[in-house]
Structures are given as C-alpha cells and as structure tokens.
C-alpha positions as CSV (number, residue, x, y, z in Angstrom):
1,X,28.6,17.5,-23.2
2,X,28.2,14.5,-25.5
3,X,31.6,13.0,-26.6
4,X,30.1,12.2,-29.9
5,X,31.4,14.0,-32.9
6,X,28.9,16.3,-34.4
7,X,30.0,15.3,-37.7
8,X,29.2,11.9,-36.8
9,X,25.5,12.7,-35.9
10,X,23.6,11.0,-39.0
11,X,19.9,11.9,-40.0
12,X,17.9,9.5,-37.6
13,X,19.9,10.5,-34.5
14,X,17.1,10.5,-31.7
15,X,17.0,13.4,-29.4
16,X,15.1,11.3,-27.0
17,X,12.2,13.2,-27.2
18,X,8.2,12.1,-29.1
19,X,6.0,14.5,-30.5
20,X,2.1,14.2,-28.9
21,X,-1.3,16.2,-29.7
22,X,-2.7,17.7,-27.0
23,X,-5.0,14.9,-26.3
24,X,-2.3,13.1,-26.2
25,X,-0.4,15.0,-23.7
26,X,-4.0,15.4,-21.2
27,X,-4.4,11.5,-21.3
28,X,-0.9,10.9,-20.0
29,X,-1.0,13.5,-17.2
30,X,-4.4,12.4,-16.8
31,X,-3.6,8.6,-16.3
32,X,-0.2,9.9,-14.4
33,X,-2.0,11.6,-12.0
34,X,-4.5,8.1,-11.6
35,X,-1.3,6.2,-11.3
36,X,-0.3,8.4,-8.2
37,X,-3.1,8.5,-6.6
38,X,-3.5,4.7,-6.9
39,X,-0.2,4.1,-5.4
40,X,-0.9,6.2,-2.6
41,X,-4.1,4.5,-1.7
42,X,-2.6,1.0,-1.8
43,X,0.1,2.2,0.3
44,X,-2.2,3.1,3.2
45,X,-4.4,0.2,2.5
46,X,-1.2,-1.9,2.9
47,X,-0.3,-0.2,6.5
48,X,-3.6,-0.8,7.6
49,X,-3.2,-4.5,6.8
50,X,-0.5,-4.8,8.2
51,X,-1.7,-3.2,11.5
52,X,-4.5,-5.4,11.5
53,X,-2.5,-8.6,11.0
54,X,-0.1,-7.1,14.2
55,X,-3.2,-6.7,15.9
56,X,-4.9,-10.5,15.8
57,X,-1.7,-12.3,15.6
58,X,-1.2,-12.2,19.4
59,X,-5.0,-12.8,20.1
60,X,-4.2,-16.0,18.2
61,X,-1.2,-16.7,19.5
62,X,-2.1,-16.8,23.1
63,X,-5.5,-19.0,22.2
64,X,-3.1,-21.6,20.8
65,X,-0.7,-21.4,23.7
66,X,-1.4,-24.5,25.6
67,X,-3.9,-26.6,23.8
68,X,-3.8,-29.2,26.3
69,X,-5.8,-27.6,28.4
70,X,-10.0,-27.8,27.7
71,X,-11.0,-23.8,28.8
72,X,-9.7,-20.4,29.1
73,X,-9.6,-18.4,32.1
74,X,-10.5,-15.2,30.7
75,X,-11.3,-12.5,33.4
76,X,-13.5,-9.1,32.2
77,X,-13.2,-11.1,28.9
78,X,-16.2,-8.8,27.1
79,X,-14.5,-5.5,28.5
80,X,-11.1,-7.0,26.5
81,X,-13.1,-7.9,23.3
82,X,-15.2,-4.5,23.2
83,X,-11.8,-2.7,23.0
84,X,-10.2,-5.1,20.8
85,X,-13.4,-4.8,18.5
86,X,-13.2,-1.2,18.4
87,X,-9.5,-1.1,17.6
88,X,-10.1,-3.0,14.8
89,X,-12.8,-1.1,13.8
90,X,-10.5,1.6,14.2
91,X,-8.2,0.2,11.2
92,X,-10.7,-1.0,9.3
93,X,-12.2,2.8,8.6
94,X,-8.4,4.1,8.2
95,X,-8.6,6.1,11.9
C-alpha cells in the first residue's frame, strides 16, 4: 500500500505506466528479443576468447622461457602442433 493520501493524489499523478499502438508494442518486443539474443551470442563468443587466450598463453610462455638459449628442443614437435591446431580450430568453430 502507498502511504500517500488519496486526497493528496493531484491530476498528473503518474501511474507509471505509457500508452503504445500495437506497432509500437511489436517493435519493442521485437528489438527485446534482438537485445537477448545479442547478449547471448557475445557471451559465448566472449568464452571462446577467453579459452583461446588460455590456450596460446602457455605456448607463448614456454617459447619465451629462456631466451638465452639460440634453439628449441622440441621432440614429436608436428604431432604437438597438429593437436594444438585442431584444438584451436575446435574453439574457433564454437565445438
């Protein structure tokens, strides 16, 4: 209950509430709806960016790890990138 007087309720007292057309009404469920399903989409794009940045972070990581040194020893290296390639291949298309 409101603790306002009803005899204090003037003539331009706002029920919070607007009047719309129809159109009016179908273009804001309409751009609702667009608004929702925009939200959820950058949402799962975000998660897949952020799975793809956990994924080359360490592949970076280790290739700076001692940059004194001239080479890498890196044993069944295109076994390693294959799988790493298809893993991000696998974010990329949202699997």
């Amino acid at each position: 209950m409101s603790d306002q007087n009803p005899d204090q309720i003037g003539q331009d007292f706002d029920f919070g509430f607007t009047a719309v057309t129809v159109d009016e009404l179908d273009a804001i469920q309409e751009t609702t709806a667009k608004l929702e399903e925009s939200d959820a989409e950058s949402t799962e794009l975000q998660s897949r960016l952020n799975k793809m940045y956990s994924a080359i972070q360490p592949l970076l990581n280790n290739l700076k790890a001692d940059p004194s040194k001239e080479y890498l020893w890196w044993p069944n290296r295109m076994e390693k990138i294959e799988a790493f390639s298809d893993f991000v291949d696998k974010i990329y298309k949202g699997e």
